[in-house]
C-alpha positions as CSV (number, residue, x, y, z in Angstrom):
1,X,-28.1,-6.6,21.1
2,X,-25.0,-4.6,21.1
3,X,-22.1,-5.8,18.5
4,X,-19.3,-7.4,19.6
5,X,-16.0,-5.1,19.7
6,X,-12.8,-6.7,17.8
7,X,-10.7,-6.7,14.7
8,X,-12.0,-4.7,12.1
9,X,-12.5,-5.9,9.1
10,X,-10.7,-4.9,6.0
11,X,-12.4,-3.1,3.6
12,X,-11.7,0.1,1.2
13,X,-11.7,2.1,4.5
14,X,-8.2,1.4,4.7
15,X,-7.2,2.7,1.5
16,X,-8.4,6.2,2.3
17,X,-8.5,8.9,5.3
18,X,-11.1,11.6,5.3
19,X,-9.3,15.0,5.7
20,X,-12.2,17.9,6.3
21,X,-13.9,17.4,3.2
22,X,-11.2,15.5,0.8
23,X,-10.5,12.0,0.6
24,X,-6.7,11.1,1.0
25,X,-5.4,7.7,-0.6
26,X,-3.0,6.4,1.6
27,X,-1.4,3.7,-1.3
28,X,-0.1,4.4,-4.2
29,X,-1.8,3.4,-7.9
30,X,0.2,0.7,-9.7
31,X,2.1,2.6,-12.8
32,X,1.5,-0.5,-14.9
33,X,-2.4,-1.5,-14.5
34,X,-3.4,2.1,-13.5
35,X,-6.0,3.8,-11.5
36,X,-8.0,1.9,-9.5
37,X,-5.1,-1.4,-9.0
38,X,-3.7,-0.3,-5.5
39,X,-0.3,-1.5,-4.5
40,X,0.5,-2.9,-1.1
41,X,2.3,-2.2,1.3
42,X,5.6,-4.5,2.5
43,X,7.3,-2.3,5.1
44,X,10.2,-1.6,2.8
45,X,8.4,-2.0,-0.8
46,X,5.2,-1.2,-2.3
47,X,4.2,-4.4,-4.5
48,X,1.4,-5.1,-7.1
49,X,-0.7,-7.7,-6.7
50,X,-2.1,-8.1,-10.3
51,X,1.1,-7.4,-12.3
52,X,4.0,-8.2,-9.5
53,X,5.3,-4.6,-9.8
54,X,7.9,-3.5,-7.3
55,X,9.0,-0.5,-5.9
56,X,11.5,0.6,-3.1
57,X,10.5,3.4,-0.3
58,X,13.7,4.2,-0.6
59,X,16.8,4.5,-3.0
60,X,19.1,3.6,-0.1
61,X,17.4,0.0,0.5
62,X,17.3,-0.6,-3.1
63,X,20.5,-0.5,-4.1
64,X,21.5,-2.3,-1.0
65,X,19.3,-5.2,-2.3
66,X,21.0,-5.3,-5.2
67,X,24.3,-5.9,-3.6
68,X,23.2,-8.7,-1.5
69,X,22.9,-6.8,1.7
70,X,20.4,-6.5,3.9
């Protein structure tokens, strides 16, 4: 009995991309907690889920953040 084909489930495929014969990590590690903790991805921010760390993709949308703009 074939599978059905749909959504793919999430898993720690997503975190990686085979390259010949290297693994690539396509998140960053969290600075904080370390290797291991990956941060996710917000469009705009990269965000920590076990410590709440934050961080911009880019200077420019940072520091208009911080002057209220969006």
């Amino acid at each position: 009995m074939p599978k059905a084909s749909g959504p793919r489930e999430k898993g720690v495929w997503t975190y990686y991309k085979v390259e010949g014969d290297k693994l690539v990590r396509l998140r960053p590690f969290c600075e904080r907690c370390g290797p291991g903790v990956f941060m996710a991805d917000h469009g705009d921010r990269w965000q920590c889920g076990k410590c709440g760390l934050t961080r911009f993709k880019t200077e420019e949308g940072a520091s208009a953040r911080a002057r209220g703009k969006r």
